[in-house]
Steps between C-alpha positions, in 0.01 A plus 500: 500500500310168514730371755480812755124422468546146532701590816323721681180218437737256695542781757118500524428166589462413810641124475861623451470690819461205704744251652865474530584542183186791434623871578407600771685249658807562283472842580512496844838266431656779273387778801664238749805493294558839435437622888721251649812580208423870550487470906839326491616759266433786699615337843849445324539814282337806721718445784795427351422846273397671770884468681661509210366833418516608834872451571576561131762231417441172276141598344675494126637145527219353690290646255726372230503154644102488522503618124653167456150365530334705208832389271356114563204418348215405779435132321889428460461556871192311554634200310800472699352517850254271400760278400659548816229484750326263304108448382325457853623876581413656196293739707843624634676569149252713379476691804888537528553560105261781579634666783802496348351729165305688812825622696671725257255764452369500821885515628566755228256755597510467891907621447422767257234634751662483787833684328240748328404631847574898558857511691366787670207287654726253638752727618285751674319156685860399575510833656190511720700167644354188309654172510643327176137266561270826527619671230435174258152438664342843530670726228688297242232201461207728448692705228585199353111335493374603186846326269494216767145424457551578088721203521295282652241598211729386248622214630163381573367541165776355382471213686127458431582491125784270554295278754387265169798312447401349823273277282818379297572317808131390645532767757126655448451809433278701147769407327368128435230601315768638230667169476147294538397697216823481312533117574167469284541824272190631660566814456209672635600372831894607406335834455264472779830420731713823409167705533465382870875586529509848374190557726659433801834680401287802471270438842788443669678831362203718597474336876847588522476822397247564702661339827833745392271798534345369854844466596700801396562697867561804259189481262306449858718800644399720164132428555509589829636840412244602248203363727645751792556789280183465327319484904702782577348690151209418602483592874660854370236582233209745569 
């Protein structure tokens, strides 16, 4: 108990908010980090999940072969492509170690979406005389928003929590005020570190969740619905 008070003291004073190494600054590194890997992510995984679902061949084994990248541990994977690339780009480890944990869930549930779409839908758009193209953009994709989006929810949190071993290898980020702390056993500002950590997790899960409900053609669609009916109740009422 003495050290969660001890931490949230270190939280509370101003000094360790300042400079490179104070948290703000280190925060904006760990936001940097976890934009760019989840960016990538998505610009790899959505359209590749996207035509894969659409044409329905290969989504099992390229969602096998992204698995691949859950099955390797993010540091093992950090480690060697900082070996490889070598200290001056450690920048471009961490952000490629985490791209690589980012891809299969976003991959994942872009495929399952886009396969989870009503048959009907699709066939009755073939029908009115849609394109392979039109059909993906205006009647699979927005059926397929809300598990897209829920993908890029997890991976991002996941990637926000996993953003600290960036610090392992000097690559910024909240994560080196764990190992500051640890390298001293102050663990107030050990503590202090994972507390920062779990708050952006969660900050990061509610603006998501909130830009999934801005987004969502059908949630939009349903509250268009009840706002008509309820101006049609109310122009019929006495």
């Amino acid at each position: 108990m003495d050290e969660l008070l001890d931490a949230f003291a270190w939280l509370a004073d101003r000094d360790n908010w300042r400079g490179n190494n104070g948290v703000l600054n280190l925060l904006l590194e760990h936001l940097w980090l976890t934009a760019v890997s989840v960016a990538i992510g998505c610009a790899i995984a959505i359209p590749v999940g996207l035509w894969l679902g659409h044409i329905g061949r290969g989504g099992t084994l390229a969602i096998n072969i992204s698995n691949i990248g859950r099955a390797v541990p993010v540091f093992a994977a950090l480690v060697m492509l900082f070996l490889l690339l070598g200290a001056a780009r450690r920048t471009e480890a961490t952000v490629i170690a985490l791209v690589l944990f980012a891809i299969p869930p976003i991959l994942t549930n872009t495929y399952v979406g886009m396969r989870g779409v009503d048959n009907d839908a699709v066939d009755a758009a073939r029908g009115m005389g849609m394109s392979g193209v039109q059909v993906l953009r205006r009647v699979e994709l927005p059926l397929a928003v809300p598990l897209v989006m829920n993908g890029v929810r997890l991976a991002a949190v996941q990637v926000v929590a996993t953003a600290t071993i960036a610090a392992l290898v000097a690559a910024g980020g909240l994560g080196r005020i764990i190992t500051a702390g640890f390298a001293v056993q102050d663990y107030a500002r050990m503590i202090a570190g994972a507390i920062l950590v779990a708050a952006l997790a969660l900050a990061v899960e509610g603006a998501l969740e909130l830009l999934q409900r801005r987004v969502d053609p059908l949630r939009r669609a349903r509250r268009g619905n009840v706002r008509q009916r309820a101006d049609v109740v109310a122009v019929t009422e006495p």
